[in-house]
N, C-alpha and C positions, 0 to 999 in steps of 0.2 A: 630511579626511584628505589628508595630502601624498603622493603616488607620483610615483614613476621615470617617465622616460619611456616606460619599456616599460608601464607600470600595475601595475608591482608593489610591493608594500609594500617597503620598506628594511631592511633587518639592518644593526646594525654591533655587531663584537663583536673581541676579539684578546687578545694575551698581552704581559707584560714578556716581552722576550728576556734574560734569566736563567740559560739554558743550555738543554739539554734539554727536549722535554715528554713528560711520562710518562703512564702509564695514568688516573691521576686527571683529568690535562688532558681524556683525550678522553671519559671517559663524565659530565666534569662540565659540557662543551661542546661539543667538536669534535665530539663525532659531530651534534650537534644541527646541526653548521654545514654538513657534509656535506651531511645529508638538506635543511635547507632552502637550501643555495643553488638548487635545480630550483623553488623556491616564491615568492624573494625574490629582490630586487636587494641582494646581500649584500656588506658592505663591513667587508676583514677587517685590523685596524691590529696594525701590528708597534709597540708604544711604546717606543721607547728610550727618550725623554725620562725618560720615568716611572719608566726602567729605574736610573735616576740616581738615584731617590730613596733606594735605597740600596743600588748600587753607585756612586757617585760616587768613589769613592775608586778604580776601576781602570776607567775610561770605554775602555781602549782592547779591552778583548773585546768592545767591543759588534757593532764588525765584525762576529766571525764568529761571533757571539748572534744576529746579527739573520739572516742566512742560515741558522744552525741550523735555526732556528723557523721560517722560511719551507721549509726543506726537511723538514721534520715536517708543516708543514701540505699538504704537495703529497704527500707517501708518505699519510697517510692519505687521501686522496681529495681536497682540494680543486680543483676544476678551474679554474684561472687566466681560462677562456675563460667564467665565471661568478660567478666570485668577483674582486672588485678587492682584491688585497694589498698595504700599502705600508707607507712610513715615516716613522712619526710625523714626528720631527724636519723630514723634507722639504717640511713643509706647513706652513709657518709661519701661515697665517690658523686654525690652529690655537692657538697658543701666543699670536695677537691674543685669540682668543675668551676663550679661555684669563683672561688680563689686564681684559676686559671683565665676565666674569661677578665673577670675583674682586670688584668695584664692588657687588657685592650679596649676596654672601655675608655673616656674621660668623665671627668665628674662632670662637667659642662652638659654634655647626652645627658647627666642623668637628672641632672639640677632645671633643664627646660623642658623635662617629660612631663603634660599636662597632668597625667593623673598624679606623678608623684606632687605636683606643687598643689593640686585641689584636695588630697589627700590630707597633706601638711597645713592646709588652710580650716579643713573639716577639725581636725586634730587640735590646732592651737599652736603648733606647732613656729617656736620663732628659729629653734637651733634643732636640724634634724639627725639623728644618729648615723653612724657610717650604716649600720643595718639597714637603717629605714629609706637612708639615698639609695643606698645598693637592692634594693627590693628587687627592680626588673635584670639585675642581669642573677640573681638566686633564681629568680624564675627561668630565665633564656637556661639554665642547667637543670630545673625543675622539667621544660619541657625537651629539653635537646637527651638528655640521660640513655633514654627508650629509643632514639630518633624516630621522634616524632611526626607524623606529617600533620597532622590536623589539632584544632582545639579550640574547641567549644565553651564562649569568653561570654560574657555581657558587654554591652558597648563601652563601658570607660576602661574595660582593658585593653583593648585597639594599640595604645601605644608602647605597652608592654609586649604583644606580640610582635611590633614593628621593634623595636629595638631588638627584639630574640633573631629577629632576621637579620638584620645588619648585624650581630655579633658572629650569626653563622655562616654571613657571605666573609667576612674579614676575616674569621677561623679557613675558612675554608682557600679562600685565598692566601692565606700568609702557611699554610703548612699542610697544606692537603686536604681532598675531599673527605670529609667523614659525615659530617651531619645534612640531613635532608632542609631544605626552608619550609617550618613550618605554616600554615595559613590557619587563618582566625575564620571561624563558623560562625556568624551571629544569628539568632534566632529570629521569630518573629514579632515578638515582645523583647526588646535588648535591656526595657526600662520599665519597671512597673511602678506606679506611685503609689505611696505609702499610705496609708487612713487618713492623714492631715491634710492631703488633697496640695500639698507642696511641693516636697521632696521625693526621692526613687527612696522605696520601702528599704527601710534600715534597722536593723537589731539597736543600735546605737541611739537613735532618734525616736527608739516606741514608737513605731509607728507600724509596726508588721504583722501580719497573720503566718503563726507558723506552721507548718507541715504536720505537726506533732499538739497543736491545738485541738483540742475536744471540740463540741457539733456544740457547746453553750457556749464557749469561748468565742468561735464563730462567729456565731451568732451575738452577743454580746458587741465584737468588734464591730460588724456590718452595721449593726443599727448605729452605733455613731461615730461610721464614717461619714466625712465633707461629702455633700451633693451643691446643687448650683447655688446660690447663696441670697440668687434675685428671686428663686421659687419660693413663694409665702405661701401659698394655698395648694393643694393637691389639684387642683384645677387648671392651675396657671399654666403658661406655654414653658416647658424648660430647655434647657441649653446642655446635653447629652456630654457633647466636649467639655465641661469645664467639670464634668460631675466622676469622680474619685469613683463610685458606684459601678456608674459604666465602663469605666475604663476596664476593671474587673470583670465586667460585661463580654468583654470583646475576649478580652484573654481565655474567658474558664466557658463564654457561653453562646459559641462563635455561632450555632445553628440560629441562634432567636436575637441577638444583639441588636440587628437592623430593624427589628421589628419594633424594641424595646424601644428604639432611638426615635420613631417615626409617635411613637405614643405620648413617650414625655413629650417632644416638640409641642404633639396637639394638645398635652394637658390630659390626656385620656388616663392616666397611670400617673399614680401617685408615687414620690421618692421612698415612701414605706414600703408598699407594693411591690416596688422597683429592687427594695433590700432582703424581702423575704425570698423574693424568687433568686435574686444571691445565694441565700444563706443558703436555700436548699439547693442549689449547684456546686457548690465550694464542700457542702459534705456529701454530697454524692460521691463529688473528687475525690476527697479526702477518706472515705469510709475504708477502701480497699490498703488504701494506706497503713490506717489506723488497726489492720487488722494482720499485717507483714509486722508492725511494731511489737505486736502482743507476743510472737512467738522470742523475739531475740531478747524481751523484757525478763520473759522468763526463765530463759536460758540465758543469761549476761556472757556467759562464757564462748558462745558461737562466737562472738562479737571481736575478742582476744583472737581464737582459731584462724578466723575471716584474714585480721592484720596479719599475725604471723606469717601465715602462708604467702600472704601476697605481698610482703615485705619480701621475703625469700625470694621469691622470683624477681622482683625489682631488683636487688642486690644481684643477682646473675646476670640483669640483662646490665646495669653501671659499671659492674666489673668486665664485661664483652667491651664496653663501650670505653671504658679511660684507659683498657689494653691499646686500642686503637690511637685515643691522644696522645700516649705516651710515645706511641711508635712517629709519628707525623712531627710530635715536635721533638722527635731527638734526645727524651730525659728518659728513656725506659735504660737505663744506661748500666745495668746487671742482667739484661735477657741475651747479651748478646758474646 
């Protein structure tokens, strides 16, 4: 087992900067990333790169994507004094590795990865870019960089981490051991549905509450999210599982959900009822949030500081780490 110098196992986990991250983002990770940076040496990647794969067509938001998400990730609790943040792009022994695995991939692995083909199905996608096929093995060097052990995923990343493992047993087989096999943490919510009571909540699909949403906004959202669709009268008996509301229930309002669930059935609570006592959980939540926001809003410049530094350290531990590839596969071929 590879660890830190402190002896702690390794996390690395992050987002496309995309825009926004909303409720789905954090009970399908973030909170995970919270509670175990106190556990791990946890390494949290902003990918723009990857963010390219399809935004390329307007490369110039990624500026202020990429601060977004780092200022989402510091209001929900990340503590920079324990979590390393940085930027993909700035660490180019990433985008080497990157080019290296690719050497052992086939396109075949990459062409029957479910998420890459439901991806490209979401997208519209008839003819996919070499970028956008190659996604998971830029990730398997996203996560392998640090050697990684762990990573804290939503459920449709599953086969991105299995691919990062089979590139690391075949590395590791064909030229020596270097990298750990990382394993996927899935939380307790992998999936959260979106307002439209259809789809898992998406920046892409409107359909999300974000992190960074005011207490009217909120509230705003909740009242016309989907509930059961057979409930006509506040009276009537309702069906808890089919209602968009609860489901929200369970994630944000684990102490009382059973309770909620036992009322609608009888009719006793009404879908209104049902939405304020939402609203007011979701900014409960969100209040402590909305108030970590305020200071980095003020200061924009922490936000720069934060990357910097932890770009730095990223670049130290990539450069430890493609000293080692190059020695294994025999191209470090002037150190010697």
């Amino acid at each position: 087992m590879i660890l830190s110098k402190n002896n702690k196992k390794r996390i690395l986990t992050g987002d496309r900067p995309t825009g926004k991250l909303h409720l789905g983002h954090y009970v399908g990770s973030l909170q995970n990333r919270v509670k175990l940076q106190n556990e791990y040496d946890t390494f949290l990647i902003i990918a723009d790169v990857q963010a390219l794969t399809t935004n390329f067509d307007h490369p110039e938001k990624l500026s202020e994507d990429v601060r977004q998400v780092a200022r989402d990730y510091l209001a929900a609790g990340i503590d920079p004094e324990k979590t390393t943040i940085f930027v993909q792009s700035l660490v180019p022994e990433i985008a080497e590795l990157t080019v290296l695995y690719s050497m052992i991939v086939t396109v075949n692995q990459l062409r029957h990865n479910p998420t890459i083909k439901s991806e490209a199905e979401q997208y519209g996608y008839q003819e996919m870019s070499y970028g956008f096929l190659g996604y998971p093995v830029s990730q398997a060097a996203d996560i392998t960089f640090c050697q990684a052990n762990l990573v804290p995923v939503g459920e449709d990343q599953i086969p991105h981490i299995e691919q990062t493992r089979k590139i690391v047993r075949k590395f590791n087989n064909m030229y020596g051991e270097v990298f750990p096999e990382p394993e996927a943490l899935i939380s307790d919510f992998p999936r959260l549905i979106g307002l439209d009571g259809k789809n898992k909540m998406s920046k892409s699909l409107n359909n999300a509450i974000y992190l960074s949403d005011s207490k009217e906004k909120v509230s705003q959202k909740i009242m016309k999210a989907k509930t059961d669709p057979a409930r006509i009268h506040k009276d009537d008996p309702g069906n808890p599982e089919v209602c968009t509301v609860f489901h929200y229930q369970k994630a944000f309002n684990t102490k009382n959900h059973t309770q909620i669930a036992e009322k609608c059935r009888a009719g006793t609570i009404g879908c209104v009822a049902c939405k304020k006592k939402m609203i007011k959980k979701l900014n409960l939540f969100l209040e402590p949030m909305r108030e970590r926001r305020k200071k980095y809003l003020e200061n924009p410049e922490l936000i720069d500081q934060i990357l910097n530094k932890g770009t730095a350290k990223a670049r130290k531990e990539a450069a430890k780490t493609m000293k080692k590839v190059r020695e294994v596969m025999k191209i470090d071929y002037f150190n010697n």
